[in-house]
TORKOL-4160 file (C-alpha; in steps of 0.2 Angstrom, whole numbers, padded with zeros to 4 digits, m for minus):
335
<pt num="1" X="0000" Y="0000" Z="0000"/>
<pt num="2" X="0005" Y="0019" Z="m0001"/>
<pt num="3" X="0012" Y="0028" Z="0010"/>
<pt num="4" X="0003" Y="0045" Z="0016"/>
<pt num="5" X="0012" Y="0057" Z="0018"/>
<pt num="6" X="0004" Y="0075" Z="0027"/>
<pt num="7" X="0020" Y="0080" Z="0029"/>
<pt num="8" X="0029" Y="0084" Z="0012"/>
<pt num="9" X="0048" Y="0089" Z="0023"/>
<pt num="10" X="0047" Y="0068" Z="0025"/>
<pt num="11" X="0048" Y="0066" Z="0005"/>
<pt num="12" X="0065" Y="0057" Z="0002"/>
<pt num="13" X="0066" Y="0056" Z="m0017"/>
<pt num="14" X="0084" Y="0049" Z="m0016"/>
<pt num="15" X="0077" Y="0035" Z="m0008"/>
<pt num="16" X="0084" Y="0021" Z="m0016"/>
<pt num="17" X="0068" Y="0008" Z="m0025"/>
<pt num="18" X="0052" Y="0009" Z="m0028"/>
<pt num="19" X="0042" Y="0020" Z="m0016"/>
<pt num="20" X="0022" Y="0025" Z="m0017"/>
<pt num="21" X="0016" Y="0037" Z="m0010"/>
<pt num="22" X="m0001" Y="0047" Z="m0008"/>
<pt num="23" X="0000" Y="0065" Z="m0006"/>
<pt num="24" X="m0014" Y="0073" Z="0007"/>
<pt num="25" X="m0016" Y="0091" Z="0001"/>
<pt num="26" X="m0027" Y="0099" Z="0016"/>
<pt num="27" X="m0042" Y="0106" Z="0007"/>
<pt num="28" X="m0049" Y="0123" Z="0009"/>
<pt num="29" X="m0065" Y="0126" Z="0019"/>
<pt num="30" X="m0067" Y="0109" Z="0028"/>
<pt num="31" X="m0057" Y="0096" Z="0036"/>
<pt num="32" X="m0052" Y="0084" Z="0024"/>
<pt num="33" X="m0038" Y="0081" Z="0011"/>
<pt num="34" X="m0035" Y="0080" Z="m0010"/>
<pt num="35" X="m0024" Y="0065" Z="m0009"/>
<pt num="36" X="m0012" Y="0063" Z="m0023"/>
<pt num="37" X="m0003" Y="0049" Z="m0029"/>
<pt num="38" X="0015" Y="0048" Z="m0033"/>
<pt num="39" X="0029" Y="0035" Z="m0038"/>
<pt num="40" X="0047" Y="0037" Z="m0036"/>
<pt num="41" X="0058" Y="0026" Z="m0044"/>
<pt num="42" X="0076" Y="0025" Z="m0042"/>
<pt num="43" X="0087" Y="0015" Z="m0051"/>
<pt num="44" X="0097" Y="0000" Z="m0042"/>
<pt num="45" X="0108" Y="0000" Z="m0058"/>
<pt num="46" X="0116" Y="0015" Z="m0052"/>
<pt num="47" X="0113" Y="0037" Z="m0054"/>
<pt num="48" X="0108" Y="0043" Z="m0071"/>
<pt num="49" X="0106" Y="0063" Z="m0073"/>
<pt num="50" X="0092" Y="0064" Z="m0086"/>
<pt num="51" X="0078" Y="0060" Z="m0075"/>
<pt num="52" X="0060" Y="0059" Z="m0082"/>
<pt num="53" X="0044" Y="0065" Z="m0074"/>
<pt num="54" X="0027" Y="0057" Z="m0079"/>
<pt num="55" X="0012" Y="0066" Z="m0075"/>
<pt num="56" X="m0007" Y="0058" Z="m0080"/>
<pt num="57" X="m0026" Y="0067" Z="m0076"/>
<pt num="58" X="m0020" Y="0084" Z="m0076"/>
<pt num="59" X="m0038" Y="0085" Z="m0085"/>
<pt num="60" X="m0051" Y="0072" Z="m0076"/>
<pt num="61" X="m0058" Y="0065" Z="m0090"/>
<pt num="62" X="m0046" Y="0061" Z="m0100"/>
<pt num="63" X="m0040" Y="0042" Z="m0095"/>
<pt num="64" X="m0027" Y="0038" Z="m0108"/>
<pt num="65" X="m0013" Y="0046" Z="m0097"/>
<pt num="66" X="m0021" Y="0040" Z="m0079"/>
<pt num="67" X="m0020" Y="0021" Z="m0085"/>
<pt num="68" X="m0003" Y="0021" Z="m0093"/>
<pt num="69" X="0005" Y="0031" Z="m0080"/>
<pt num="70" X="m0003" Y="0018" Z="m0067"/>
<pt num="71" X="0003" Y="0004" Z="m0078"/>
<pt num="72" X="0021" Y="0011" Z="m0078"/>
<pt num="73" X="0022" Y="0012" Z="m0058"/>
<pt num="74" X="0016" Y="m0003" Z="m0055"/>
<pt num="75" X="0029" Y="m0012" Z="m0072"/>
<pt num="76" X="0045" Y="m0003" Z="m0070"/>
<pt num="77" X="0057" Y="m0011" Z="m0058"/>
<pt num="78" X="0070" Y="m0003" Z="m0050"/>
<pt num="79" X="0081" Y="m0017" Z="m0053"/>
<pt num="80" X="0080" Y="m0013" Z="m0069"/>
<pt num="81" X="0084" Y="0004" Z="m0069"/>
<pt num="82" X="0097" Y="0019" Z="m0068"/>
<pt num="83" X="0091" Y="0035" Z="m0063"/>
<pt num="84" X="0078" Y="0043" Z="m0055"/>
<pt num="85" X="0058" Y="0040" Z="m0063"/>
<pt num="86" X="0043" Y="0051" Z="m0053"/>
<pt num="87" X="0026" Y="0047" Z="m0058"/>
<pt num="88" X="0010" Y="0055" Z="m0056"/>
<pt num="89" X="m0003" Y="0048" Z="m0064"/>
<pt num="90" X="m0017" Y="0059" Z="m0055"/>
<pt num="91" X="m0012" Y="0076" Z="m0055"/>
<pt num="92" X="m0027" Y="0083" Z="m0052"/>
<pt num="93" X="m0036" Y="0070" Z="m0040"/>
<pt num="94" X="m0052" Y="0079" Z="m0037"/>
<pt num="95" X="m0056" Y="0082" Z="m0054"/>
<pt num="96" X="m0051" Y="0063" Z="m0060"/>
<pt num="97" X="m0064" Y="0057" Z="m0047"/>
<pt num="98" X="m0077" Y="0067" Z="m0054"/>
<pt num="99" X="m0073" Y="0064" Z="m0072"/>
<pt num="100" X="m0073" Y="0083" Z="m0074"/>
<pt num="101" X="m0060" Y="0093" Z="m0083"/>
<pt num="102" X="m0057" Y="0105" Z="m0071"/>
<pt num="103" X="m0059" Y="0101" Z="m0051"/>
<pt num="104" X="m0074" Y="0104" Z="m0043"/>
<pt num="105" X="m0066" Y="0108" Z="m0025"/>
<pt num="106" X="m0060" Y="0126" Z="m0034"/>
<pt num="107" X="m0066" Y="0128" Z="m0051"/>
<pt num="108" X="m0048" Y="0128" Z="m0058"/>
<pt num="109" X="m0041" Y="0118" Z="m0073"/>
<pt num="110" X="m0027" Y="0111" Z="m0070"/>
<pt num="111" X="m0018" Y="0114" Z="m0084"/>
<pt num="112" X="m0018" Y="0134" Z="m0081"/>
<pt num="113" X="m0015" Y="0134" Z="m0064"/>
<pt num="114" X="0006" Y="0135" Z="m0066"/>
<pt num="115" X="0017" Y="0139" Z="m0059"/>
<pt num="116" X="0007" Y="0138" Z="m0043"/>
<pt num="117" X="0004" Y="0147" Z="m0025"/>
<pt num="118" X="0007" Y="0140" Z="m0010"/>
<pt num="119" X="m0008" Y="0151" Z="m0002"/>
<pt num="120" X="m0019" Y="0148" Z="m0019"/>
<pt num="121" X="m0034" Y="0136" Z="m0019"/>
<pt num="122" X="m0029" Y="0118" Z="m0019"/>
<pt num="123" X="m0025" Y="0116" Z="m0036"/>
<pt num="124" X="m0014" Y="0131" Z="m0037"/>
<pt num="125" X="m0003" Y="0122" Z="m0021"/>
<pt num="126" X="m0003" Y="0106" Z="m0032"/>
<pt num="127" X="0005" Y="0116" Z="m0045"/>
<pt num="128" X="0015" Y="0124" Z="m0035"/>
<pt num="129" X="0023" Y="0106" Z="m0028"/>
<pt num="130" X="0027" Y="0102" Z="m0046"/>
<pt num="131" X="0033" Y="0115" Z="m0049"/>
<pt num="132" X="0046" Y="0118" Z="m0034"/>
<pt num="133" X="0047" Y="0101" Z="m0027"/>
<pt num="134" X="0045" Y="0090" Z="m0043"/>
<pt num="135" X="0053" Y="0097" Z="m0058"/>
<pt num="136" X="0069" Y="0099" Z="m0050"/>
<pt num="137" X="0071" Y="0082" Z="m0049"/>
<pt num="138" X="0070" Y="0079" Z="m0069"/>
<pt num="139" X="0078" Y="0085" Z="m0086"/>
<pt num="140" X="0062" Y="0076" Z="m0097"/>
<pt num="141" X="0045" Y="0081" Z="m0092"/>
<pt num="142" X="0030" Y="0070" Z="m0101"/>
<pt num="143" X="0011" Y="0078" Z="m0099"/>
<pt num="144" X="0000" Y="0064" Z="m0107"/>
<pt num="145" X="m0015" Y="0072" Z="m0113"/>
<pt num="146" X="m0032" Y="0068" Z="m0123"/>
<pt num="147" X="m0046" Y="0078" Z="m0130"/>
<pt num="148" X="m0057" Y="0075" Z="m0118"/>
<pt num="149" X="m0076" Y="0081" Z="m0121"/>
<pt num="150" X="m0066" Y="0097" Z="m0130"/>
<pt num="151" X="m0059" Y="0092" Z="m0144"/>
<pt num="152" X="m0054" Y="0076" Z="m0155"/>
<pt num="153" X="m0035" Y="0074" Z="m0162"/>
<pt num="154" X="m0028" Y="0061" Z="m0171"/>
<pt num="155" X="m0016" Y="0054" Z="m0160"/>
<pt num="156" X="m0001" Y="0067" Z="m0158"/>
<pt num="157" X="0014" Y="0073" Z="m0145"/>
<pt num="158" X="0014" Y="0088" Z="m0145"/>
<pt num="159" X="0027" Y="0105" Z="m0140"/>
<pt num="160" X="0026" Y="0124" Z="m0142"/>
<pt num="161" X="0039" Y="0133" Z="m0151"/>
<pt num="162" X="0055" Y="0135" Z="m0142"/>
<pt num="163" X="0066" Y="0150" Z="m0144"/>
<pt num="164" X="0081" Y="0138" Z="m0140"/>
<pt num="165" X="0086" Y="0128" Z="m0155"/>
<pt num="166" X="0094" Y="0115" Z="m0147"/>
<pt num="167" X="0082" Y="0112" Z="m0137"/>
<pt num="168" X="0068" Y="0112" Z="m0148"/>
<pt num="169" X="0077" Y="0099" Z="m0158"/>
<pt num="170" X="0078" Y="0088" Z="m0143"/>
<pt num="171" X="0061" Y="0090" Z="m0140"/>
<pt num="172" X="0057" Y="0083" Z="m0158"/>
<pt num="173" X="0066" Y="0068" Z="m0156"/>
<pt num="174" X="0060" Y="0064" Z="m0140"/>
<pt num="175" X="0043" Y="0065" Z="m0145"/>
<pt num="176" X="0046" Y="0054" Z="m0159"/>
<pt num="177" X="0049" Y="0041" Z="m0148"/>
<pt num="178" X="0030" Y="0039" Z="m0145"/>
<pt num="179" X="0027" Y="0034" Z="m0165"/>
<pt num="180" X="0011" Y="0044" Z="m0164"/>
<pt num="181" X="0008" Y="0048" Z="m0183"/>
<pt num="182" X="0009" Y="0067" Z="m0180"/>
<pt num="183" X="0019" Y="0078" Z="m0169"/>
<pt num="184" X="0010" Y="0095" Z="m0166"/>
<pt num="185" X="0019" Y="0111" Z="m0164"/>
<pt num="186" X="0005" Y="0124" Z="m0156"/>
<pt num="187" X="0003" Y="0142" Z="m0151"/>
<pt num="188" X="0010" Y="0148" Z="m0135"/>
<pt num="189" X="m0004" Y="0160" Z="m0136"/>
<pt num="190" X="m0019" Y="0150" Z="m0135"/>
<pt num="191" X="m0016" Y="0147" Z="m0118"/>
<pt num="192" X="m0009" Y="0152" Z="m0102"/>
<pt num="193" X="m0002" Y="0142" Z="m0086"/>
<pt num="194" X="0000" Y="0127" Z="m0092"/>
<pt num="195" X="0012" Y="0111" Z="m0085"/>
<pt num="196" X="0021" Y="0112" Z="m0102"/>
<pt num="197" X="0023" Y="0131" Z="m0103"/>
<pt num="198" X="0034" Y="0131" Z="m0086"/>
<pt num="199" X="0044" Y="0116" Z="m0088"/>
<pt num="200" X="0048" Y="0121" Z="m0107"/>
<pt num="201" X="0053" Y="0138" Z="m0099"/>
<pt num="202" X="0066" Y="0131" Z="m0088"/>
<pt num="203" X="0073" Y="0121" Z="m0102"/>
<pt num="204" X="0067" Y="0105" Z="m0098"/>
<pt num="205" X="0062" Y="0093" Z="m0115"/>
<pt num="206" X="0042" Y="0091" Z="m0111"/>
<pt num="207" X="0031" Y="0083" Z="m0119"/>
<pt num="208" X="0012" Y="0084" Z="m0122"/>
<pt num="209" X="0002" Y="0073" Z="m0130"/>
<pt num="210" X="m0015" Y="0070" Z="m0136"/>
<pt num="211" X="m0020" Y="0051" Z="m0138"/>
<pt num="212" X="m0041" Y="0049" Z="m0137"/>
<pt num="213" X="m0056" Y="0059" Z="m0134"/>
<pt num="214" X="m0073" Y="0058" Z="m0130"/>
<pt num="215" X="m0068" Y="0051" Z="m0110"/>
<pt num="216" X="m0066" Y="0034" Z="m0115"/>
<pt num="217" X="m0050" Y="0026" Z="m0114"/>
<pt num="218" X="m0044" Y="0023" Z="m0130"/>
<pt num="219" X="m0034" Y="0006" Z="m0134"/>
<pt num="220" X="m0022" Y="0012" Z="m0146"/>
<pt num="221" X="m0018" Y="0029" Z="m0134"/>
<pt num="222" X="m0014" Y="0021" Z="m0121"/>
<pt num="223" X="m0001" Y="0012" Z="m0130"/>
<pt num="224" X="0006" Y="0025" Z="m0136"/>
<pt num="225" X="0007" Y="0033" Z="m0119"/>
<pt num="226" X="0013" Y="0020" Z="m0111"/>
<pt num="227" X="0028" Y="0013" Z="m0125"/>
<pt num="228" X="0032" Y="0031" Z="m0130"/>
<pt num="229" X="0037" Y="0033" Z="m0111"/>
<pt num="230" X="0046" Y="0017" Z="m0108"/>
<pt num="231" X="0054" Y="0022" Z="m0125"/>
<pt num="232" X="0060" Y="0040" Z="m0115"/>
<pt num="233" X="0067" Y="0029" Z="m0102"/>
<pt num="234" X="0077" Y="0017" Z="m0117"/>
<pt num="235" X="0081" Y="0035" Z="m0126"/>
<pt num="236" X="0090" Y="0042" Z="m0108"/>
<pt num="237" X="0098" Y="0027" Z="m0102"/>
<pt num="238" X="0086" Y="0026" Z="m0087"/>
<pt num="239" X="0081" Y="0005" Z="m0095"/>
<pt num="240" X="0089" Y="m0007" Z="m0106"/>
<pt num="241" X="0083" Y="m0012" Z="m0123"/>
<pt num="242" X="0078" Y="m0003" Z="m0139"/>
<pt num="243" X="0065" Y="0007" Z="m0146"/>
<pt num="244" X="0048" Y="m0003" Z="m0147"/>
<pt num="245" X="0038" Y="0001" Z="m0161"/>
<pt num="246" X="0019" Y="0006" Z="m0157"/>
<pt num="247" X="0009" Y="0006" Z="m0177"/>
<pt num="248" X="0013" Y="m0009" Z="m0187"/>
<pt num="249" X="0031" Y="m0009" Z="m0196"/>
<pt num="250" X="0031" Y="m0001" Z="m0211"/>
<pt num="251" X="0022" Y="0014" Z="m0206"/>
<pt num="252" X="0028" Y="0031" Z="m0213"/>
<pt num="253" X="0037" Y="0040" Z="m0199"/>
<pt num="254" X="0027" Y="0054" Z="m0189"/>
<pt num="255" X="0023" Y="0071" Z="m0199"/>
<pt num="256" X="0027" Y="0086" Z="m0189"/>
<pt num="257" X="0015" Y="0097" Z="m0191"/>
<pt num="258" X="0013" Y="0117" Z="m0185"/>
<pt num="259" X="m0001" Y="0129" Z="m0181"/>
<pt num="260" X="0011" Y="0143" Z="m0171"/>
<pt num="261" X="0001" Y="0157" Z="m0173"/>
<pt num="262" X="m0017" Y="0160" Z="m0168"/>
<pt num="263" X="m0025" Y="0160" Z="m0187"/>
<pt num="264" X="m0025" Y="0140" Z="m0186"/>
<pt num="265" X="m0038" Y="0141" Z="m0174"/>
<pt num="266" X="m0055" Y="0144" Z="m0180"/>
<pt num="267" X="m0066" Y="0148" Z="m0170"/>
<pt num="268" X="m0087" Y="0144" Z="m0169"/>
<pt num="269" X="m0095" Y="0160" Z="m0179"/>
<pt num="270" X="m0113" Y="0156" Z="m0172"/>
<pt num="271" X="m0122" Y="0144" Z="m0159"/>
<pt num="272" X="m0127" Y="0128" Z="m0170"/>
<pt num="273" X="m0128" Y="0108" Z="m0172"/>
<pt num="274" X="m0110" Y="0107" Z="m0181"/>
<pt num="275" X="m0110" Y="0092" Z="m0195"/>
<pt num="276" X="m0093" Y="0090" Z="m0198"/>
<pt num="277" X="m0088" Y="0084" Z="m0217"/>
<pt num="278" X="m0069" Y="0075" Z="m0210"/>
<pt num="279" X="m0060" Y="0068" Z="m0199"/>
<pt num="280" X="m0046" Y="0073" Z="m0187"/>
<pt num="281" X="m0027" Y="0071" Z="m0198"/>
<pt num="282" X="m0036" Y="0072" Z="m0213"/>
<pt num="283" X="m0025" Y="0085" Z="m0226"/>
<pt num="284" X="m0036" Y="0099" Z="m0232"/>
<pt num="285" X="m0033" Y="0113" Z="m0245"/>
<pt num="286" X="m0037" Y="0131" Z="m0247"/>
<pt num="287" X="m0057" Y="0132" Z="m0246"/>
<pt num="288" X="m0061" Y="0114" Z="m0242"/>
<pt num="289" X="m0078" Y="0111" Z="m0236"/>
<pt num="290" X="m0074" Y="0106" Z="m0216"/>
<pt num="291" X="m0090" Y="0105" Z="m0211"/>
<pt num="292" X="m0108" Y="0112" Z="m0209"/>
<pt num="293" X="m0117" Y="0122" Z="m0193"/>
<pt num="294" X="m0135" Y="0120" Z="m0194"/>
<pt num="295" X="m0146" Y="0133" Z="m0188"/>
<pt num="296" X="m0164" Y="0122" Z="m0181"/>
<pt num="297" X="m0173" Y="0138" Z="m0176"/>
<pt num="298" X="m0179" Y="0138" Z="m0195"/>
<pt num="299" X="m0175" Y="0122" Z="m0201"/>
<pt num="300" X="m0178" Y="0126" Z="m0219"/>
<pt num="301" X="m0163" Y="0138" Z="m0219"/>
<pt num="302" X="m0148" Y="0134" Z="m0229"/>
<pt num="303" X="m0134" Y="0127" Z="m0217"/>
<pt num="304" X="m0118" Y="0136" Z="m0214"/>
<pt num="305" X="m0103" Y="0131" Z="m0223"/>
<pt num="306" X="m0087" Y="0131" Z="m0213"/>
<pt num="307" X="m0071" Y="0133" Z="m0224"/>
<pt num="308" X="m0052" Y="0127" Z="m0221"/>
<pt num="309" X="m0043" Y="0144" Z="m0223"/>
<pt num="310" X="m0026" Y="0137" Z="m0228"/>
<pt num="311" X="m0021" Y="0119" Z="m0235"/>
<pt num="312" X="m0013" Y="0108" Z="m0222"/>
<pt num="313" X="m0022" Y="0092" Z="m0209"/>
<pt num="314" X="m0034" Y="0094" Z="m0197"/>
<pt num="315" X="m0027" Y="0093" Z="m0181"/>
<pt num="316" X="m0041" Y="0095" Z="m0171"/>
<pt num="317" X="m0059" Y="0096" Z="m0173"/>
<pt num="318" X="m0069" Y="0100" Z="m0157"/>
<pt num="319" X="m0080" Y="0085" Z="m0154"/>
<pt num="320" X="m0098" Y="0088" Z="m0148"/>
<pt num="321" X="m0113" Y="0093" Z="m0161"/>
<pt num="322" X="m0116" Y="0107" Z="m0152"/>
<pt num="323" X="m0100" Y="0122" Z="m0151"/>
<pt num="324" X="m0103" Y="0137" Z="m0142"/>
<pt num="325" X="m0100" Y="0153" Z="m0150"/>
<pt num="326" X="m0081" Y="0156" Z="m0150"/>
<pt num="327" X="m0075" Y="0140" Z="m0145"/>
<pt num="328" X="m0061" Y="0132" Z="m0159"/>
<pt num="329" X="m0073" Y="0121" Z="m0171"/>
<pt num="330" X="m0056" Y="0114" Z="m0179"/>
<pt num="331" X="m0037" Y="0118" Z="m0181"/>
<pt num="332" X="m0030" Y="0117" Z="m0198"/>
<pt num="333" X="m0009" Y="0113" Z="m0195"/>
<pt num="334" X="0004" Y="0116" Z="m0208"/>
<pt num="335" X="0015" Y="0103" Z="m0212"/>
C-alpha cells in the first residue's frame, strides 16, 4: 500500500527503489484532504542525470494518461533501472474522481494553474509542488493528454515553439519516440499556465500529447502513452533495450506538423448543431468544405458552410454537435 504522507519535509526522493506514496493536500474550507498519488523510482543499476517526470489526469476526464501512468508504476522495476523515474498519474485528483475537466473543489483547470501558489486554492498548491518540489528532480517532463469532451486529435505529442534551437530539436526527437503519426507544434498564445509552458521555460524537454477523446479510454492511446514513455526511459539510459515500435512496421514516420500562430484556430462564428464533413489528420486545402453548422430555429434555412482557410491536416476538430459561439470548431496545422 502507499504511504501517506501530510507532511511533504518527510519526502526522500533519493530513496533508493520503488516508493508509493499518496500525497494529502489539506483542502480549503473543511477538514479533509486531496490525496495525490505519486511513484518514485530510483534505479538500483546506479545514478543517471536525465531524470523523467510522468504526469497523467492533469484534466479528469481524460484516461489515456491516468492508466498508462498507473501501468508504468506498477511495471518498471528498479532493478532494472538507472536514474531517478517520478510518476504521477493523478495530478489533479479531485477532478479525475469526478470525471470533470477542471476540479470541482476550486473551479480551476489544472492545466492553467502553473506555476502555482502556495496560499492559492488547492489546485494552485498542487501546482505549486510540481513546480518547486517536482521538476527539479527531472531534465524530461511527459504531460499525457487527450481531448477530452473538448476536442478530437488524431493521436499526436505535442510541443510549443521554443526559442532555443537545441532544445527544440531535442524535444522533436523525443517526441518521436512515441510513434504517434503526428507531432503537433502549437501556439504559445492559446493558452496560459500550463504544465508544459513552465517546464519548457526552464529548459526541460516536455512533452504533451494527445491520444483519445470523447472520456473513453482509448486502446491504441494508451499504448502510445505507455511505450512512448518506456521508450524515453530506453532514449536516456534510465532501462535497457531498444526502441519498441507502437503502429505496425512499415508505417511512414510521424509528420510534424505546425499551427504557431493564432490563425490555425477557427473559431465557432454562431451557436449551431456542427455536421462535420472530415475527420481529425485528414489534409485539407485552401477552401475545403470542413463542415456544416446547422441553424434548427428555421430548419428550412440553408446550413452554414465552414471553410479550411489554408491547405494543411486537421489537427483537431472540437468534438460535440453542439460548439458554443467562439469555441475552436477545428485547427487546420501546416506541415
Amino acid at each position: 500500500m502507499p504511504t501517506l504522507i501530510q507532511d511533504f519535509n518527510q519526502l526522500d526522493f533519493a530513496r533508493p527503489d520503488k516508493h508509493h506514496y499518496q500525497l494529502a493536500f489539506p483542502l480549503d474550507g473543511t477538514w479533509g484532504f486531496s490525496v495525490v498519488p505519486l511513484t518514485v523510482i530510483n534505479g538500483l543499476r546506479g545514478p543517471n542525470q536525465d531524470g523523467v517526470i510522468c504526469f497523467g489526469g492533469t484534466h479528469g476526464n481524460e484516461y489515456e494518461g491516468q492508466v498508462a501512468v498507473k501501468r508504468l508504476a506498477t511495471d518498471l522495476l528498479a532493478e532494472e533501472m538507472t536514474g531517478r523515474v517520478i510518476l504521477m498519474p493523478r495530478l489533479s485528483e479531485s477532478a479525475c474522481e469526478a470525471n470533470t475537466r477542471t476540479s470541482p473543489l476550486d473551479g480551476v483547470n489544472m492545466n492553467r494553474a502553473f506555476p502555482g501558489n502556495p496560499r492559492g486554492t488547492i489546485s494552485s498548491r498542487i501546482a505549486h509542488f510540481v513546480k518547486t518540489r517536482i521538476f527539479p528532480l527531472g531534465r524530461v517532463v511527459i504531460d499525457i493528454h487527450s481531448g477530452g469532451m473538448e476536442g478530437a486529435f488524431p493521436h499526436c505529442t505535442s510541443f510549443h515553439p521554443i526559442p532555443d534551437v537545441a532544445q527544440e530539436a531535442e524535444t522533436e526527437r523525443a517526441a518521436r519516440l512515441f510513434d504517434t503519426p503526428f507531432i503537433m507544434v502549437y501556439s504559445s498564445a492559446m493558452a496560459h499556465g500550463l504544465l508544459t509552458d513552465e517546464a519548457e521555460a526552464e529548459g526541460k524537454i516536455t512533452l504533451g500529447s494527445e491520444f483519445g477523446a470523447g472520456a473513453s479510454t482509448d486502446r491504441l492511446g494508451v499504448r502510445h502513452a505507455y511505450v512512448g514513455t518506456k521508450n524515453v526511459l530506453r532514449h536516456y539510459g534510465l532501462l535497457e533495450g531498444e526502441f519498441e515500435p507502437v503502429r505496425p512496421v512499415g508505417s511512414p514516420p510521424a509528420r510534424l506538423v505546425r499551427a504557431p500562430h493564432l490563425d490555425a484556430y477557427v473559431p465557432t462564428p454562431r451557436e449551431g448543431v456542427w455536421e462535420p464533413l472530415l475527420a481529425p489528420g485528414d489534409p485539407v486545402r485552401e477552401g475545403d468544405l470542413v463542415g456544416r453548422l446547422h441553424d434548427f430555429a428555421d430548419h428550412s434555412s440553408e446550413a452554414l458552410e465552414i471553410r479550411a482557410p489554408r491547405e494543411g491536416f486537421l489537427i483537431m476538430m472540437h468534438l460535440s454537435a453542439r460548439p458554443v459561439k467562439g469555441q475552436t470548431l477545428f485547427v487546420v496545422a501546416e506541415g
